[in-house]
N, C-alpha and C positions, 0 to 999 in steps of 0.2 A: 694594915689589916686590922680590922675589927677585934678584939681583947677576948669577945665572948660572943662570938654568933650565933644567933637564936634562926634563922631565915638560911638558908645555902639553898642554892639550886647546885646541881650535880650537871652538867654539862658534857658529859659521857657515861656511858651504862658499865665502865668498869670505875669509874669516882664512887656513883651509887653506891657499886659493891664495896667496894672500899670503908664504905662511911655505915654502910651494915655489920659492917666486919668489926667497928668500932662499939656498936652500940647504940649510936647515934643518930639514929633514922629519925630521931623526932624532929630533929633541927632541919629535916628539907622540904624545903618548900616547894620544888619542883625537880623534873630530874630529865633527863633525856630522852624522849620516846624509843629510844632502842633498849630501857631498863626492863629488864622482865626477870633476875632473878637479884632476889631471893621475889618469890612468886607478889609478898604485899608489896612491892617497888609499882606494881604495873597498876595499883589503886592511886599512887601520886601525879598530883598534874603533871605535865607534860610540856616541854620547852621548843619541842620538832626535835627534827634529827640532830647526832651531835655533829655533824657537820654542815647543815645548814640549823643554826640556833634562829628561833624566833626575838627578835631583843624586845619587840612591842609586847608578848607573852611574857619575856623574863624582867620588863620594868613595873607590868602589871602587878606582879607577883612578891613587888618590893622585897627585895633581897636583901640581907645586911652581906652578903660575902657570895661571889659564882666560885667554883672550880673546877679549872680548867685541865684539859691534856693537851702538851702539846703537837704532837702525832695525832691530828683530829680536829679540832677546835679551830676553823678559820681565824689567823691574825687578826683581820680586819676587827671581825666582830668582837676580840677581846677588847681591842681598842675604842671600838667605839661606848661597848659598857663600864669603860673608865670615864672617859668622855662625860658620861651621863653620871658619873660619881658615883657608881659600882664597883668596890674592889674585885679584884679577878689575880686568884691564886692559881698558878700553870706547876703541874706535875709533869715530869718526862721520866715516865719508868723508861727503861731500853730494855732490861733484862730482868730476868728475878732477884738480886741486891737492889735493882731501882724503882721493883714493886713494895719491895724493904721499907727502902728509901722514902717512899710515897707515902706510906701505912704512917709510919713513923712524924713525915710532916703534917698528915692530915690530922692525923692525935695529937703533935704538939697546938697545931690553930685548934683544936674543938676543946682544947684544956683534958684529951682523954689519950695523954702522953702514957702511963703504967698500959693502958688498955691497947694501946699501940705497938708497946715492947714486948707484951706479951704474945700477940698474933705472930710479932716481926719471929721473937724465938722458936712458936709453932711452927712456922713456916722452915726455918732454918733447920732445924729437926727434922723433918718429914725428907726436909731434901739431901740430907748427910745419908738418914737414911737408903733411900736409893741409889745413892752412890756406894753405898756398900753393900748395898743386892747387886749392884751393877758390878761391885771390883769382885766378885768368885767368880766371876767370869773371863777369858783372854778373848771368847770369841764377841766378834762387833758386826751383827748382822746389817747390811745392808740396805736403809732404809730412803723408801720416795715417799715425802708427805707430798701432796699432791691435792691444791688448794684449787686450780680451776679446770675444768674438762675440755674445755671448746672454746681456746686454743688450751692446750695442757702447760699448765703454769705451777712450780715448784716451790721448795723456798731455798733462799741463800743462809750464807753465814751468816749476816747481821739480823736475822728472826730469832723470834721468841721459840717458835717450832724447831730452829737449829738448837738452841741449843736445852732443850727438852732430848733432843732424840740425841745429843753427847751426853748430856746428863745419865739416860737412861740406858747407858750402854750399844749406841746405834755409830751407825755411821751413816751420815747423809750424803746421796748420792749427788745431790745438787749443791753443794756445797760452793762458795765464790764469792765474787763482791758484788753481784746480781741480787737483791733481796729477793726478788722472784721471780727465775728465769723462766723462760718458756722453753719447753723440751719438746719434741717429737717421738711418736710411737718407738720411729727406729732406733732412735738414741738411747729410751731407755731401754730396749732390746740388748744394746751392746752394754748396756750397765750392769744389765743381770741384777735388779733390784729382791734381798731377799724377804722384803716383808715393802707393801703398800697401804699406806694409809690416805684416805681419802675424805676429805673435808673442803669445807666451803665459804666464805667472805660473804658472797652472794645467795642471801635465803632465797629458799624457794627453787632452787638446783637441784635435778634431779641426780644426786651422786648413788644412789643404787643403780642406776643405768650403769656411772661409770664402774660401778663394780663388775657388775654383767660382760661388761668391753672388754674390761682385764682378762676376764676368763677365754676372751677367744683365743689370747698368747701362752698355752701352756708350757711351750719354752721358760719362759722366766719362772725362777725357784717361789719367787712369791706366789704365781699362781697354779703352781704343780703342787705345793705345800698348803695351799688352800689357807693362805696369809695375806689377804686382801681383806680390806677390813673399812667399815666408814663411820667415820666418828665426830660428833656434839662440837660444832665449829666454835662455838662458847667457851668452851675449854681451853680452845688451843690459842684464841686471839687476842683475850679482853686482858688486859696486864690488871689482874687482882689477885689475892687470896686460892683462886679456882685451880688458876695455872697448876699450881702444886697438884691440886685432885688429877689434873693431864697429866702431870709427870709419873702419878703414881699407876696411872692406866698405861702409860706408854711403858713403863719397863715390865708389865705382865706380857705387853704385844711383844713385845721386842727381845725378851727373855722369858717366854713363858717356862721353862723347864727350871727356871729357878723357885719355880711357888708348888713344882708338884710336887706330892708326897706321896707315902707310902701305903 
């Protein structure tokens, strides 16, 4: 790895964030056409998607350093931007300690390690916190995050969204070793889901329809309590700094009678 890189392309739109989160935005050179927040990311050239990366784009653009995700980032093409005598730095958050984890490497490579441990401690704060809005509570309402409509596809234990909604005092009704099962109307009928959240992978989905849908089941307590809800997919999926902002939306959904007052 390069000592002091002046040049990064970001190779995912949650590196981007990551490397805003640092301070550091001056050092990119390019970033992943799926960056659009913080809103100036969407002013920097553009690499294609981070799953299919342009290399003739990202050689153009002479790099001293790419960073990669490895949940995202085709093998092939980190390989071959070694090949071409590009370093290529791979991060694998799995969970929020490995968006930590991430912050932390990416500060040590930028030399912006204090600015790193600082975020990393924000972050761990904010999350202690909701674990203790979350523990006055015994009740675990019953939660469907529910990422695609047609076919209806959930998520499992090994997601980011699982364990937001244990964080946040939920219980996930899809819970398993399925990252993302697919469920049927009827099944979650017999789950009796007490709160739905609905979001999406695939921009450009119409998930207010799917709210609309929920409503024809007033059986289920989610939508007899009028706890259908659709939420900023950004939030829930990019492994950055943000997650935490979903964590702390998701324990108002999911506990809202802990924030009311008097």
């Amino acid at each position: 790895m390069p000592e002091n890189p002046q040049s990064i392309i970001a190779l995912a739109p949650n590196i981007t964030e990551l490397i805003y989160t640092l301070g550091e935005e001056h050092r990119l050179a390019g970033v992943a056409q799926q960056s659009d927040y913080p809103v100036a990311a969407k002013s920097l050239p553009t690499i294609g998607a981070y799953i299919h990366p342009d290399i003739e784009k990202i050689v153009a653009l002479k790099p001293d350093l790419c960073i990669a995700i490895n949940d995202g980032n085709p093998r092939d093409i980190i390989t071959r931007l070694e090949s071409l005598g590009i370093p290529v730095y791979v991060i694998n958050p799995l969970d929020l300690d490995g968006i930590m984890r991430s912050l932390l490497e990416i500060g040590k490579l930028l030399g912006a390690g204090r600015k790193a441990e600082l975020a990393a401690d924000g972050m761990r704060a904010r999350i202690e916190r909701v674990r203790l809005f979350a523990a006055r509570t015994t009740s675990r309402p019953k939660v469907l995050f529910q990422i695609g409509n047609n076919p209806l596809v959930s998520v499992g234990s090994g997601t980011f969204a699982h364990e937001l909604i244990i964080a946040a005092g939920g219980e996930n009704i899809s819970s398993g070793s399925a990252a993302y099962p697919r469920l049927t109307r009827e099944q979650v009928l017999v789950l009796q889901p007490d709160v739905i959240i609905i979001t999406s992978m695939t921009k450009g989905e119409n998930f207010d329809r799917a709210r609309t849908e929920w409503n024809q089941w007033p059986s289920l307590p989610a939508v007899s309590n009028g706890r259908v809800y659709v939420v900023d997919s950004d939030l829930f999926d990019r492994p950055s700094v943000r997650l935490v902002d979903a964590l702390e939306l998701l324990v108002r959904i999911i506990h809202p009678e802990l924030f009311h007052t008097d």
